[in-house]
N, C-alpha and C positions, 0 to 999 in steps of 0.2 A: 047242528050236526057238525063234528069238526072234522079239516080238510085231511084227507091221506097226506100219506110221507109224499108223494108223487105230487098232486095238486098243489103241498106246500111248495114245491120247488120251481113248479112253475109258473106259479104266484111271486113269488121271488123274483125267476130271471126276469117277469114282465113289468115289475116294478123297477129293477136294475136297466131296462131296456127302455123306461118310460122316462128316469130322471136321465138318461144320458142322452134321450132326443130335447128334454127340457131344457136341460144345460146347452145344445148346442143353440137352440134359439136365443135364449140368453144372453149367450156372450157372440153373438153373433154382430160384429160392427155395423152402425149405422152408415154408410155411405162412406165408409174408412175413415172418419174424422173424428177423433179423442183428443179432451182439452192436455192443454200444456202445463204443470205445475207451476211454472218458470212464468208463462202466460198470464196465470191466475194470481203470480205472487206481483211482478210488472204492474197489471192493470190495479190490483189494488193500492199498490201505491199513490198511482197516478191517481186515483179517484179520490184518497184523503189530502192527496195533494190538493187538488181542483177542489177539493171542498174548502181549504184552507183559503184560497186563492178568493174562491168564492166570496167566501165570510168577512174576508178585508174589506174585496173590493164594496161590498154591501155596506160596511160601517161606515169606512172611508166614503164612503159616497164618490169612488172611482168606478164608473161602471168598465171602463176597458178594461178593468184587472178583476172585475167579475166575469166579463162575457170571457176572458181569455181562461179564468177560472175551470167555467163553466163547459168548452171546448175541453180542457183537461182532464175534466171528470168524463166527459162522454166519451174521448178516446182511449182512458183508462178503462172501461164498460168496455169497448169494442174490443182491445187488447187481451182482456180477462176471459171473454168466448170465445176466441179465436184459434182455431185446433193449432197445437205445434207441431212441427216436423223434425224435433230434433230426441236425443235419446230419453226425455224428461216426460214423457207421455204417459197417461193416467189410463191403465187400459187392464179391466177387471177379467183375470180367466179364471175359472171355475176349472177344482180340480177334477178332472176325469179321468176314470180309470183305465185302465191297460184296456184295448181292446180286445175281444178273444179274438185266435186266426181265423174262425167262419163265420165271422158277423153277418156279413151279407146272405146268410143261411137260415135266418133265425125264421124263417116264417117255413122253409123244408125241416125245420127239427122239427116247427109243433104239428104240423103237418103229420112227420113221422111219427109223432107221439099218440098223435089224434085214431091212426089208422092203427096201432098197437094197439089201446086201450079197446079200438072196435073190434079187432082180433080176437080177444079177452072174453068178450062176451059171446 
């Protein structure tokens, strides 16, 4: 049985009303910390650096310039997670639409609608 002109639209706004609480949990920050591009680009250097470093000291059979290597890669790791604080921040928002003026209303529209349609009958 398909839905009236009426049902359709309020099938609609409820879907409009359902992806725009989805969206705010979404992009809702974790504990305000978003990685750093800058952070991410730094630490991997460091890390193919220390890998480089690594791989000497291994052939060479230097171990100081392994272990120091090895230090290199793991502070390039710690660098690369490390949320930035400067304007390079990696921080995903979902486009949301205009909000209407009575949003905070939405549950007195259907409310009113509810009690119209019982009017009806």
């Amino acid at each position: 049985m398909p839905l009236s002109e009426q049902e359709q639209r309020l099938l609609d706004e409820m879907e409009r009303h359902l992806m725009r609480n989805d969206a705010d949990v979404v992009s809702a920050p974790r504990d305000g910390r978003t990685l750093s591009y800058r952070n991410i680009v730094y630490g991997t250097i460091l890390v193919l650096l220390g890998l480089g470093g690594l791989i000497v000291g291994v052939s060479q059979q230097l171990i100081v310039v392994g272990v120091i290597g090895f230090v290199v890669m793991l502070g390039g790791v710690l660098l690369a997670v490390t949320p930035g604080r400067g304007p390079g921040k990696m921080r995903v928002e979902p486009d949301r639409p205009a909000k209407p003026q009575n949003a905070s209303s939405f549950m007195d529209r259907m409310n009113d609608r509810w009690d119209k349609r019982q009017g009806e009958r």
